[in-house]
N, C-alpha and C positions, 0 to 999 in steps of 0.2 A: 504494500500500500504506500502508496506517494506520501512526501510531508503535507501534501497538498490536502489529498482527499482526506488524510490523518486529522485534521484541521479540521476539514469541514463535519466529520462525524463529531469530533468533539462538542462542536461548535452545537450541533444538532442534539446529542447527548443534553446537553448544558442546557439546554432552554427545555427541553421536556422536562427533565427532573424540574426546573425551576416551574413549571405550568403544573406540575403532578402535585408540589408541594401546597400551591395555592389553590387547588380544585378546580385549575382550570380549561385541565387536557379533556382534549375530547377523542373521541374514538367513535370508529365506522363499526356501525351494526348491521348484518343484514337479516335484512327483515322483508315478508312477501305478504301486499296491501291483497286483501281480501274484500269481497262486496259485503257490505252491509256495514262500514267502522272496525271490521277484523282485522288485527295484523298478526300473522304467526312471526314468531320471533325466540330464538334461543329454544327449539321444542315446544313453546305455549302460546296458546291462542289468545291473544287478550284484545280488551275496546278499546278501539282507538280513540283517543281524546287530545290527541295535538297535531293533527293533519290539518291540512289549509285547503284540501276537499271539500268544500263547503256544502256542496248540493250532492257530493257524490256522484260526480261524471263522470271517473274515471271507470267506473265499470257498470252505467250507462249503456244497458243492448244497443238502444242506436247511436250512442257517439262511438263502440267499437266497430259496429255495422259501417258508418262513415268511414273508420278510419282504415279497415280494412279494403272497402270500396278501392278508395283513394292508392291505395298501394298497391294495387289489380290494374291501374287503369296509367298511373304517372310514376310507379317505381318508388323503389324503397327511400329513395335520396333526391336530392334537389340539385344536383350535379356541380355546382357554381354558387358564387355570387351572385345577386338579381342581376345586379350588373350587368354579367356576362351573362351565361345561360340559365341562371337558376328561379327566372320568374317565372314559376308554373304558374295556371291562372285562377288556384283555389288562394292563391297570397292576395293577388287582386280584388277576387271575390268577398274573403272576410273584410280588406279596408275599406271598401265601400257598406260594406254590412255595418262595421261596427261605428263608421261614421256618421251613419244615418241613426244608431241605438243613440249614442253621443251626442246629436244636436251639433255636428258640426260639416264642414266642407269637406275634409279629407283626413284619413289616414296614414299609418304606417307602418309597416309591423319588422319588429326586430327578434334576434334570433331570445331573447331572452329579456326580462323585466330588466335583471341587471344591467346589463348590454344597453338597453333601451338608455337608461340612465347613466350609463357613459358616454351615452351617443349625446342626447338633447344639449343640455347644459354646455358642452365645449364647443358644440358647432354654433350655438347663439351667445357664446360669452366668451368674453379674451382680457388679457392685460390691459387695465383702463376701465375695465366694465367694476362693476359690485355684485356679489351673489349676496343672498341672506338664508339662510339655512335653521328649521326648527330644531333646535338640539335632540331631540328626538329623532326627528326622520330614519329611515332608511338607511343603513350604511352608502346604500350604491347611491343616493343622493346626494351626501357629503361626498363620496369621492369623484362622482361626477363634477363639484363642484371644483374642486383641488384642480382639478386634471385643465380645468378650462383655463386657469391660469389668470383668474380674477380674483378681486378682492374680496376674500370669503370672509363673514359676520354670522356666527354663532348667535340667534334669539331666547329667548327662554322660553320654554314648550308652551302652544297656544297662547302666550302670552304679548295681545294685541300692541299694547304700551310699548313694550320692552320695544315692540319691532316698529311700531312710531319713531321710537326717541333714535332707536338706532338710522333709520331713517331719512331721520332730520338732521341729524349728524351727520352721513357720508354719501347720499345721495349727490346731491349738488358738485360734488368732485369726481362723479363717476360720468362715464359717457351713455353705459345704459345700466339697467339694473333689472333683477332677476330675485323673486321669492319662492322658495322650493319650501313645501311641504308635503306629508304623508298627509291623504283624505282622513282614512281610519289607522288611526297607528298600530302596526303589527304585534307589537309587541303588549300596549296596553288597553286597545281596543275602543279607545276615544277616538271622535272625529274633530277634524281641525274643523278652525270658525271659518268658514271658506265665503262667508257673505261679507264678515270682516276685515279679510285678506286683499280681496278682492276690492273694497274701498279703498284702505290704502295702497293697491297698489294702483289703480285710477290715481290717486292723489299725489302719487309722487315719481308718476310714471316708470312705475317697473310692469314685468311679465310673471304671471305666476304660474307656476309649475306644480300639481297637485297629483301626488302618485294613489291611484286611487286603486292600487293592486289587491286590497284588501275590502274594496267599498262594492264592485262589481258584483251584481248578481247576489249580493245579501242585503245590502240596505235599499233602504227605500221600495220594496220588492222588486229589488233586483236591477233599479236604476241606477244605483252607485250612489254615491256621497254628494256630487251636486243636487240630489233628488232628494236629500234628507233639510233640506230646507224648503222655505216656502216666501215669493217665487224662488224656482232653481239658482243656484248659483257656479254657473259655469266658470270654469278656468279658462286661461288664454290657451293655458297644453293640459290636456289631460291625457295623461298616464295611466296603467295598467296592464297588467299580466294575463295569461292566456292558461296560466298554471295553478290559479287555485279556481273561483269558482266554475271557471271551465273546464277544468283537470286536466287541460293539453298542456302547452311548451311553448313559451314564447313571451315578447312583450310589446308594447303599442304606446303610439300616441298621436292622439285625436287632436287637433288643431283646424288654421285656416290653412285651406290651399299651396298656400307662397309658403310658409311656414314648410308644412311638411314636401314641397321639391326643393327647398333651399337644403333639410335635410340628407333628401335623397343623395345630394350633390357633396355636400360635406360632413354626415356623420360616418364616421371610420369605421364604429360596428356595425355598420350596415357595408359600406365598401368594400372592406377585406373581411367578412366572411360569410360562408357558405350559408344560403339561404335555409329556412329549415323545410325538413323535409313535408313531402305531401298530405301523408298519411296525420302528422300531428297536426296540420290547419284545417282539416279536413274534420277534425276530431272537433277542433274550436268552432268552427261552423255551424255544428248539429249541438254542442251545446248550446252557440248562444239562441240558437234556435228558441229551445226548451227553457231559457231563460227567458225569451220574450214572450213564451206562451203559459209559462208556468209560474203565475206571482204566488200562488200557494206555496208552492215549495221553495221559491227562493224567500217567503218571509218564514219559513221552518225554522232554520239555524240561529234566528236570533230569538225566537219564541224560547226554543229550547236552553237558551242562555239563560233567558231571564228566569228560567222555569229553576233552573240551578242556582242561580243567584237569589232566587228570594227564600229557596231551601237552606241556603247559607248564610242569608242576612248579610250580603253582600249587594249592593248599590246596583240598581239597575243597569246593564248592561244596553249601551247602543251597537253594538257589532254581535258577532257569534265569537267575542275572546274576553275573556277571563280573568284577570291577572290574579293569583294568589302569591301578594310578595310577601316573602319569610327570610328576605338580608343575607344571610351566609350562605358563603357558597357549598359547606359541606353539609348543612342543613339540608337546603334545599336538594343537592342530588338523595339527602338519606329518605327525604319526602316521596321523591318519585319512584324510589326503589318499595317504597313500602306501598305505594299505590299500584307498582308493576305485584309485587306479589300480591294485592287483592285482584289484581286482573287486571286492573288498567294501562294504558301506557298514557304517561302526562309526563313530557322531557323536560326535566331542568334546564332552565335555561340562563344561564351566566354570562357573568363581567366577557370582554366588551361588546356583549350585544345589549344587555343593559346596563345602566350604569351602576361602579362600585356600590356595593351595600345596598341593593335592590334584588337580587337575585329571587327566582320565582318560579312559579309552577304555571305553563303558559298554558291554560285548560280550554279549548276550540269543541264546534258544536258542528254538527252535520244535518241537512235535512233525514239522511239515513239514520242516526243514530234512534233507537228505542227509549221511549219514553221511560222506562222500566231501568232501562242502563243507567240516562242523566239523573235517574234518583238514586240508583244506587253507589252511585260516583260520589252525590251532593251527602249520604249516609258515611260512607267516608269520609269525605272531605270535611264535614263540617268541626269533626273532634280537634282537626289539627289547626282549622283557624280558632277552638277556642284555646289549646293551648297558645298559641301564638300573641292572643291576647292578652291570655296571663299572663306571659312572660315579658311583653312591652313596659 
């Protein structure tokens, strides 16, 4: 072994034990998603309670019926970039579909939500420009933000004010400016004030950016987060994914026109890489189908939140997400371990996907899931928020 690569195992040694000591390695499990909220895992069948499956499309007879269709007729893969040869014409189809659900002129679609949000941000923002970012958000939204190479400003979560003053402070020295937030936050399941946002950013002329990956197809019955106000409150870009309540692969954003072929032309995750294949747009297609015909089932998952939430004397939920924080990080994995051995699976979820001293049990709801489960989850669950109480 070279002094080189010698080095680099070290180096790689070094930072696991340092991640092992603070509980905060993680490690790949396989596991095989079952219909109905099943996941077998490690020999045992348990309900699933932290998938972002919302409607349960992924095993949906006619969204695999589509998706197999689609792979009978254009091939496993998408050969290319759209660019080049990779525009099959089921990618075209969903942008005009999902731009018409959206209230707006055009579409986009990228190989992934992430991707999406590496892409937007740095083809409309550069050195000179201002981003403003809710501390909260999405990872791929701050880093989409870094990456553009503008003046990045940390807000303080849904907190109007904070992102006034911030505002009024560094707008005027910026050339353009840009406000990114998460619709429904993934993590904690609140919706940003997007009819507030959207004031100030009229007022001080920025563009907002609302990733609404988590709002699709469960709120509002199934119109997303601009739908959870009244009138609607539209963003200048809205965002979202094709991979939760659609259960396909992928990510999107809805805007005007000029907007998204100015992307076409300059977002880089769309130019250098390979379009996605057939068979998954194909999937997204026939769900949003059943999204646009089925408000029963798309207002399921949050029903069943609140149906948990008031079993635990826990604050009514606006999304199908849950937070149960318990602060430490080795608490909280000892939580999810003891809810895997009553059956469940609810992943701990730690530092830095939330912040120090938050750590939590991120507990998600499915139109599939059994009324009889979310109570017998909420039977669980409820002993451990009241120790938790206790011990505040």
């Amino acid at each position: 072994m070279s002094s080189n690569t010698s080095s680099l195992e070290e180096f790689a040694a070094r930072k696991l034990s340092g991640l092992e000591r603070r509980h905060l390695r993680r490690r790949l499990v396989q596991s095989e998603n079952r219909p109905g909220m099943v996941i077998h895992r490690d020999g045992r069948e348990l309900v699933n309670f932290c998938s972002n499956d919302y409607l349960g499309m992924t095993h949906d007879p006619s969204v695999i019926a589509a998706s197999q269709a689609a792979t009978q007729r254009y091939g496993a893969g998408s050969g290319a970039s759209r660019l080049v040869t990779g525009g099959h014409p089921l990618l075209f189809e969903l942008e005009q579909r999902l731009a018409a659900f959206k209230g707006t002129e055009d579409c986009i679609i990228f190989g992934s939500g992430y991707l999406a949000n590496l892409a937007i941000t740095p083809a409309l923002a550069g050195p000179g420009d201002l981003v403003l970012v809710d501390e909260l958000a999405h990872a791929c939204l701050h880093s989409g933000a870094k990456l553009s190479g503008a003046e990045v400003i940390v807000f303080r979560h849904n907190d109007l004010a904070d992102l006034e003053v911030r505002l009024a402070t560094a707008r005027a020295g910026a050339r353009h400016a840009m406000i990114l937030t998460d619709g429904v936050f993934s993590m904690d399941g609140d919706l940003a004030p997007v009819p507030g946002l959207i004031e100030l950013a009229e007022r001080f002329d920025a563009w907002l950016l609302v990733d609404d990956a988590h709002g699709l197809g469960v709120v509002a019955q199934g119109r997303g987060t601009a739908h959870a106000f009244s009138p609607p409150a539209r963003a200048h870009l809205q965002m979202g994914t094709l991979s939760k309540s659609l259960g396909s692969y992928g990510g999107y954003l809805c805007a005007s026109r000029t907007v998204c072929e100015l992307l076409r032309t300059r977002a880089r995750p769309l130019v250098f890489t390979t379009a996605l294949p057939p068979a998954t747009i194909a999937a997204a297609l026939a769900a949003l189908e059943l999204v646009e015909t089925s408000p029963e089932r798309c207002g399921r998952p949050v029903e069943l939140a609140r149906r948990f939430a008031h079993q635990c004397g826990l604050a009514e939920p606006a999304s199908p997400i849950v937070p149960v924080i318990i602060g430490d990080e080795a608490e909280a994995l000892a939580a999810s371990q003891s809810l895997q051995s009553a059956g469940f699976l609810v992943t701990a979820i730690r530092p830095p996907t939330v912040p120090r001293g938050t750590a939590r049990l991120r507990i998600t709801f499915s139109a599939t899931h059994q009324d009889s489960d979310v109570d017998a989850l909420a039977r669980t669950v409820a002993p451990m928020l009241h120790t938790l109480e206790a011990a505040s």
